[in-house]
N, C-alpha and C positions, 0 to 999 in steps of 0.2 A: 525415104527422105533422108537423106545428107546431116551428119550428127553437126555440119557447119548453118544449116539451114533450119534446124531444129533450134540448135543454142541463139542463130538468130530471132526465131520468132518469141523464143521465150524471154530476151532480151527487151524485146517490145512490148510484151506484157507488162513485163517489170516497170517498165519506163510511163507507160500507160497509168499504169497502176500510181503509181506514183505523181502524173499529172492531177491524175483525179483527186488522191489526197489532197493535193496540195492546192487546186482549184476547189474545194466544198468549202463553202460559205461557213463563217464564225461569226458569234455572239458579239455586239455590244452593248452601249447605253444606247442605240439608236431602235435597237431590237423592242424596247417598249414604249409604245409614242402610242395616245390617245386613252382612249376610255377603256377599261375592265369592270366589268361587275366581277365582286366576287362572296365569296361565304367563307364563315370561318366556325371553327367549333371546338373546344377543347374544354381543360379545367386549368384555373389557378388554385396550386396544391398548401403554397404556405409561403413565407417567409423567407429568403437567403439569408446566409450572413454578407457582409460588404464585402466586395473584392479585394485583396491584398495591392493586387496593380491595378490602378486606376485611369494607366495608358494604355489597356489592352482594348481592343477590337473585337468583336462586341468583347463587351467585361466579361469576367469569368468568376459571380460569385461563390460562393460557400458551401456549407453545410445547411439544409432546408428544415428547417421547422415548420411541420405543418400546422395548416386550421385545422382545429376544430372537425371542419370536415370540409371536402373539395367544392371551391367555386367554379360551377360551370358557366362557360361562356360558350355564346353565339352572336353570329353576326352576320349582315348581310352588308353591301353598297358597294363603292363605285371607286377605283385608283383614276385619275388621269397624270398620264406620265409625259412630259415633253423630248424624250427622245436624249437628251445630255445632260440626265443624272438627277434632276428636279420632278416633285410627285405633287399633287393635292391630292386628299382624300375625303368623303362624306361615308357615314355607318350610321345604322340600326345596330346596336349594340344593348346585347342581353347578356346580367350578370346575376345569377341566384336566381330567375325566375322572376328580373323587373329590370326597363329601363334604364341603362347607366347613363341618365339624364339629371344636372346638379342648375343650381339659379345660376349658374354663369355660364353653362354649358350654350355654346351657338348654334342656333338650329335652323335648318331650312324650312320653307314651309311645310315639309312633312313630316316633321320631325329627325329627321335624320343630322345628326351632327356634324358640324360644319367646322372650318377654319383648321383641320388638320392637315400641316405640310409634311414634307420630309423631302432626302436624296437616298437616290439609287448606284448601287456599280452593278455591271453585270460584265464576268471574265467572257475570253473566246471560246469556254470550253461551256458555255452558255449556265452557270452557275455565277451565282451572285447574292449582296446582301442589300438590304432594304432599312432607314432608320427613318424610324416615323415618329414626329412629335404630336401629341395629342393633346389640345389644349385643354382649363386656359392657362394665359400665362400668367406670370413670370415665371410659373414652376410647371411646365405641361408634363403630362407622362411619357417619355421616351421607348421606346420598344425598337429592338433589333430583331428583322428577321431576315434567316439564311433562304436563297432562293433555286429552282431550278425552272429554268425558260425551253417549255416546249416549241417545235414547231418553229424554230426562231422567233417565240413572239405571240406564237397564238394562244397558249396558257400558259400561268406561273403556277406552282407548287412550292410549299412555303412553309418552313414552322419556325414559333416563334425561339431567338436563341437567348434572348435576356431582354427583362423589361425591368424600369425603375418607375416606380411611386412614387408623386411629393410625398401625399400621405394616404393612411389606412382609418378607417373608423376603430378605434380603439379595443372595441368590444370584441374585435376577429381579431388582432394580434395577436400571435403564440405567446408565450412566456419566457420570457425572456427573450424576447428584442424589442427594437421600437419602432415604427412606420411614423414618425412625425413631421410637420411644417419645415422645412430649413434641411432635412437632412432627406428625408423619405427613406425608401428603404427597397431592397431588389425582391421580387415575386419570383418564387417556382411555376412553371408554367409546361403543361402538355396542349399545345396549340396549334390546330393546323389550318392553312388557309387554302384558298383555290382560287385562283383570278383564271378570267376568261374575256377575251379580245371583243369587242362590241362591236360587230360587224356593218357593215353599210347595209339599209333597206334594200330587200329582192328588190327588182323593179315590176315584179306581178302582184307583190302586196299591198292589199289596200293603207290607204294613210288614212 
């Protein structure tokens, strides 16, 4: 073979190759549209101090002052996502080994807590961040988490990067900070999530 016919085919590799880059589908906010069940499980370790920059994305508190000793959390329930950046959420949520259910907490019939919004971005490089408000209001608990979208779509993998407190039951705050009404205060947190895509009924399965 001809070093003129040789540089050609390898010319079209190249060129191939580079179609194909450039044709493979990328991530966006459309990449999460409908219902996920997911699970989450980690501990909240202690206290932050407040962030220096209060413009930062998620915030970027301090130095952590722990409890006492670490709260673990779990949780179970359901994102639904509309596709351009808007979430609702319901959770079974477990803190210390009870309920994080409070008299104003909204609950659906099964208990599962209701009324939690947020928005989504999700880059082309299919990473993205999630900001969730958890009621109630006027002060809900806020939580940022960093994302990565499998599958375009079929699962997210998640942990949490900064969550803020109205407030703290007093009796768990470190010493020396404060978790109060009006200001709250940032949580250390080792938290991971797992969302998974709710797929449509086989059509062999009974209903």
């Amino acid at each position: 073979m001809g070093n003129s016919l040789k540089a050609t085919i390898a010319l079209c590799g190249i060129l191939v190759g580079a179609g194909w880059a450039q044709a493979a589908p990328s991530c966006d906010n459309s990449s999460l549209r409908g219902q996920y069940a997911f699970t989450l499980q980690g501990m909240t370790l202690g206290v932050l101090d407040p962030p220096t920059d209060l413009t930062a994305t998620p915030p970027q508190p301090g130095m952590l002052h722990p409890f006492a000793s670490p709260l673990p959390v779990t949780a179970v329930g359901q994102f639904t996502f509309d596709g351009h950046g808007s979430f609702t959420r319901v959770d079974f949520n477990m803190s210390n080994g009870t309920p994080t259910i409070f008299s104003t907490t909204p609950l659906t019939g099964d208990d599962f807590r209701t009324g939690q919004t947020g928005t989504y971005n999700v880059s082309s490089d299919c990473t993205g961040n999630i900001v969730l408000d958890v009621p109630p209001s006027p002060n809900p608990r806020e939580i940022h988490i960093a994302i990565a979208v499998v599958g375009y779509g079929q699962r997210v993998f998640g942990v949490v990067a900064s969550e803020h407190a109205p407030s703290l039951p007093p009796a768990i705050v470190p010493e020396g900070t404060s978790c109060v009404a009006g200001t709250g205060c940032y949580l250390g947190d080792n938290i991971l999530l797992e969302l998974t895509r709710n797929g449509s009924r086989p059509r062999d399965e009974p209903r």
